[in-house]
N, C-alpha and C positions, 0 to 999 in steps of 0.2 A: 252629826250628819247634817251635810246643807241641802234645804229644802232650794229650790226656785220656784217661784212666784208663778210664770208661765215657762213651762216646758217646753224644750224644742224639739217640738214634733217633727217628723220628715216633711212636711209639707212646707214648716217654717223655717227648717234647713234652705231648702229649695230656694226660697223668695228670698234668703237672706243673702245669700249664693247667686241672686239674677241681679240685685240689689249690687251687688258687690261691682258685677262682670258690666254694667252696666254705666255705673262710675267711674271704673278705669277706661271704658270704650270710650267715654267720654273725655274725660282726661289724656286721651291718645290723639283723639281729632281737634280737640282748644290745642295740641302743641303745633297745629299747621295755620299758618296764612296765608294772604299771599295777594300779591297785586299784578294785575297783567298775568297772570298765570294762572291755570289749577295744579292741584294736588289733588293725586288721589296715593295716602297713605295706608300702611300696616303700621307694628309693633316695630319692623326693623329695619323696612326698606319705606322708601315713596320716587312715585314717579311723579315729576313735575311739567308740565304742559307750557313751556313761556310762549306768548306771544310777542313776533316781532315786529318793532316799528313804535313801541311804547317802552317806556320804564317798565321792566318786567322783574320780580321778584318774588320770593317765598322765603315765609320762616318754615326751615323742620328741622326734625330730630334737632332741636339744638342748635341750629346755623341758620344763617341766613343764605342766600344763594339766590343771583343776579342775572341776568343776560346781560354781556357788554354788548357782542356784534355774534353774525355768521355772515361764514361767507363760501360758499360749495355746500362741502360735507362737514365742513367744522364751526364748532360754535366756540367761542370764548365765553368763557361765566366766571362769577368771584363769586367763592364758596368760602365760609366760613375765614375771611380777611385774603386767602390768598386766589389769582387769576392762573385760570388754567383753559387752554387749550383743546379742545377734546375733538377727535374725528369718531367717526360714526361708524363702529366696530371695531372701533379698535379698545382694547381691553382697558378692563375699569385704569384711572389712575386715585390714589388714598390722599387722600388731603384730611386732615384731624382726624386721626381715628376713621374716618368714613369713606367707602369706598364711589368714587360719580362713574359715569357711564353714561355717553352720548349716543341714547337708542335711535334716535332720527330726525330728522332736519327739511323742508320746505319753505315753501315761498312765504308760508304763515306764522309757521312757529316752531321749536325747539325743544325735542323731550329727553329727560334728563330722566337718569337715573340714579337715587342717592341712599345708598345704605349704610348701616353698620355693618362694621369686621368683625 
């Protein structure tokens, strides 16, 4: 029979368990950065805030992703090596595995949308 030394009691289930949730939540937000832009990320989407008229960029999920121009309703960005096009409703286009999506556009800046499929 193996003894253990300290038992794990429910309580230290618990803290081991917040311990845990608490590592990967962090580990989820070091995967974004971003310059001229925010992010505000999940587990499998992020929305990215560019601002325009600067070098605007973000690391996430894995990719980089750029603002080249806008111009109306559409924004050009280069996402994970390749430029794409995006108008503002109109349905996601997949570039690496990831789906983008151009939510809206202004005189200030460019928000993006970028998930996993």
């Amino acid at each position: 029979m193996i003894r253990r030394a300290f038992p794990l009691t429910p309580s230290l289930r618990r803290t081991a368990g917040l311990v845990a949730g608490l590592a990967l939540g962090v580990a989820v937000l070091a995967g974004c950065s971003s310059d001229g832009a925010s992010t505000d990320c999940g587990i499998d989407a992020c929305t990215v805030t560019f601002s325009q008229g600067v070098e605007a960029s973000a690391s996430v999920l894995g990719v980089e992703a750029k603002l080249v121009g806008v111009q109306d309703d559409k924004a050009t960005i280069e996402i994970a090596g390749e430029r794409l096009t995006l108008t503002v409703g109109q349905q996601g286009t997949e570039v690496g595995g990831l789906m983008v999506t151009l939510e809206s556009v202004t005189n200030d800046q460019a928000v993006v949308r970028i998930s996993r499929n």
